[in-house]
C-alpha positions as CSV (number, residue, x, y, z in Angstrom):
1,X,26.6,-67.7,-47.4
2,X,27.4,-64.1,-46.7
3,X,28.7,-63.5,-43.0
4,X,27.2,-59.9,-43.2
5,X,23.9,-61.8,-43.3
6,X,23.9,-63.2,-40.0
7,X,24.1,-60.1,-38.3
8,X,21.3,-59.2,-36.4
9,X,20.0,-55.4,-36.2
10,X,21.3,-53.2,-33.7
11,X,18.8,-52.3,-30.9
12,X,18.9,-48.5,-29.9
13,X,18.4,-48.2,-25.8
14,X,15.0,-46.5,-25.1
15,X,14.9,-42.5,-24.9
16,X,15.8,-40.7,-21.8
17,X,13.1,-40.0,-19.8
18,X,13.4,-36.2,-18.1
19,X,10.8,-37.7,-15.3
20,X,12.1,-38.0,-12.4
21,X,14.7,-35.4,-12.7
22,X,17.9,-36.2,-10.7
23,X,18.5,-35.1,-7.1
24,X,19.9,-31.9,-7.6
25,X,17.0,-30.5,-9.9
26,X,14.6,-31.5,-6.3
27,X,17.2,-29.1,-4.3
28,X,16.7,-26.6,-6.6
29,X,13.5,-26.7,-6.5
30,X,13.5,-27.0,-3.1
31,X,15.9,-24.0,-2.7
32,X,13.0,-21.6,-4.6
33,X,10.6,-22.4,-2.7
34,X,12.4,-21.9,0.4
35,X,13.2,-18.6,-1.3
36,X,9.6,-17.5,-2.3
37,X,8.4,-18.4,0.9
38,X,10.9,-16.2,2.6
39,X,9.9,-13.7,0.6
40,X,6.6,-13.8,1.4
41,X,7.5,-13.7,5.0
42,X,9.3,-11.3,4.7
43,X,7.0,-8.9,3.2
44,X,3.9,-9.3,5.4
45,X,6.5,-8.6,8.6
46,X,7.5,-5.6,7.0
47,X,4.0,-4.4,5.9
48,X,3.4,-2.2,8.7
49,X,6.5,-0.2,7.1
50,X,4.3,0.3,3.8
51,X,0.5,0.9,5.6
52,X,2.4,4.0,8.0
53,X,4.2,5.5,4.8
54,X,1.0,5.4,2.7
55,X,-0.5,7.1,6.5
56,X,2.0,9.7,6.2
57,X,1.3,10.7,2.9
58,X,-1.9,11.1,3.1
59,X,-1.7,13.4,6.2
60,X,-3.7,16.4,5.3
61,X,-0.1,19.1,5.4
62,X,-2.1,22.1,4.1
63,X,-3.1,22.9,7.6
64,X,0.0,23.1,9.9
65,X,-1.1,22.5,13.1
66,X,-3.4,19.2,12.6
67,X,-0.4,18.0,10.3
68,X,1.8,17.9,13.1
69,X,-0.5,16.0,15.6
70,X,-0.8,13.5,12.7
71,X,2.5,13.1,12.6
72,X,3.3,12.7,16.1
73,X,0.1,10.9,16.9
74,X,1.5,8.1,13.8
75,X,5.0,8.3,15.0
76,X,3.8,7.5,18.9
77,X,1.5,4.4,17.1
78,X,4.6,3.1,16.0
79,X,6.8,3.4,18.8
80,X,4.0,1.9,20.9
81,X,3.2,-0.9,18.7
82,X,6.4,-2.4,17.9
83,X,9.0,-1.0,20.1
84,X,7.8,0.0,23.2
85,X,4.5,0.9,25.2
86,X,6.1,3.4,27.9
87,X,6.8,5.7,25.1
88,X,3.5,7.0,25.5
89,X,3.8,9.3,28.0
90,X,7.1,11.4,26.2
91,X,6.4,14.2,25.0
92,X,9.3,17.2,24.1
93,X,13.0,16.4,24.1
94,X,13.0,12.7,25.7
95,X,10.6,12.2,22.8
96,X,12.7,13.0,19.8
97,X,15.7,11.7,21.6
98,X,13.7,8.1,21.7
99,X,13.0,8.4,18.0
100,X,16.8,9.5,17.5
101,X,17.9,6.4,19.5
102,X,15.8,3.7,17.5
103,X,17.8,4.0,14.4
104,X,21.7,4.2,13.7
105,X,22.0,8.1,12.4
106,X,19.6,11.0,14.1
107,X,16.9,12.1,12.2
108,X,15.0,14.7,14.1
109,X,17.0,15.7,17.1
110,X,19.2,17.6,14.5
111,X,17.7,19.2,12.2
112,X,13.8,18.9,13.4
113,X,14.3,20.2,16.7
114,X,11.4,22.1,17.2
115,X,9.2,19.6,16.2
116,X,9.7,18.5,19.6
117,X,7.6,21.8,21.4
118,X,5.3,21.7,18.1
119,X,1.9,20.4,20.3
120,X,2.6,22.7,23.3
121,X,3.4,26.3,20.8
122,X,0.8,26.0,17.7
123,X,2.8,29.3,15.7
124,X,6.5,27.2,15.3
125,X,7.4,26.7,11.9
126,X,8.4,23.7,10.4
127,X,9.2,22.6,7.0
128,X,6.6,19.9,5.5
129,X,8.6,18.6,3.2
130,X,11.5,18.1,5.4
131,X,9.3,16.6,8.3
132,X,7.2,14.1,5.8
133,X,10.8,13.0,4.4
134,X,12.2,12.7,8.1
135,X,9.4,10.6,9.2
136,X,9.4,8.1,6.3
137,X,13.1,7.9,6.4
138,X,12.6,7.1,10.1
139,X,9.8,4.5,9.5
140,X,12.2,3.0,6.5
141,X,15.0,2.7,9.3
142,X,13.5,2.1,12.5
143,X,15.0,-1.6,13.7
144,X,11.6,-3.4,15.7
């Protein structure tokens, strides 16, 4: 009798199953999650930021005068809403200088000065464009 004969078939181990992953593919995926969900957070906190740039941009700047109480009326919302309530009651230079101190670089005390006097004299000239950029720079920048 042939030797070869009695040897019996080889048996192949069963496939690998991909289910259940190994332990680092659950930290992964716990890791994106995490992620998305900061994410999320993260961009309904700073919502407020995107609502009061779409306001500012759709402030009527044809006419002057009402432009600039829109702008000042949405810049004091702001500052009493998330920074702080006693700001309500500046008005001229302590008002600017407040906006000026809520983010690291001025913005209007330097070149926007008399935006501060703008609701008291109706004829000062201000430049629209520079203003509209100033105040969404400031509402980009503003730390609350």
């Amino acid at each position: 009798m042939n030797p070869l004969e009695q040897l019996k078939d080889i048996h192949l181990p069963q496939a690998v199953s991909y289910w259940p992953p190994a332990w680092p593919w659950w930290a992964l995926l716990a890791l994106v999650i995490g992620l998305l969900l900061l994410i999320v957070w993260y961009r309904k906190k700073q919502a407020w930021r995107r609502a009061a740039i779409q306001q500012c941009h759709q402030i009527n700047w044809q006419s002057q005068y009402s432009a600039y109480r829109e702008a000042n009326k949405l810049l004091k919302q702001i500052c009493i809403q998330k920074i702080d309530p006693t700001c309500a009651r500046l008005s001229g230079e302590p008002w600017l200088n407040f906006l000026d101190q809520q983010v690291k670089q001025p913005i209007f005390s330097t070149k926007l000065h008399p935006f501060a006097h703008v609701l008291d004299e109706p004829n000062i000239q201000i430049d629209d464009t520079q203003l509209k950029h100033a105040m969404i720079r400031w509402i980009r920048k503003v730390q609350c």
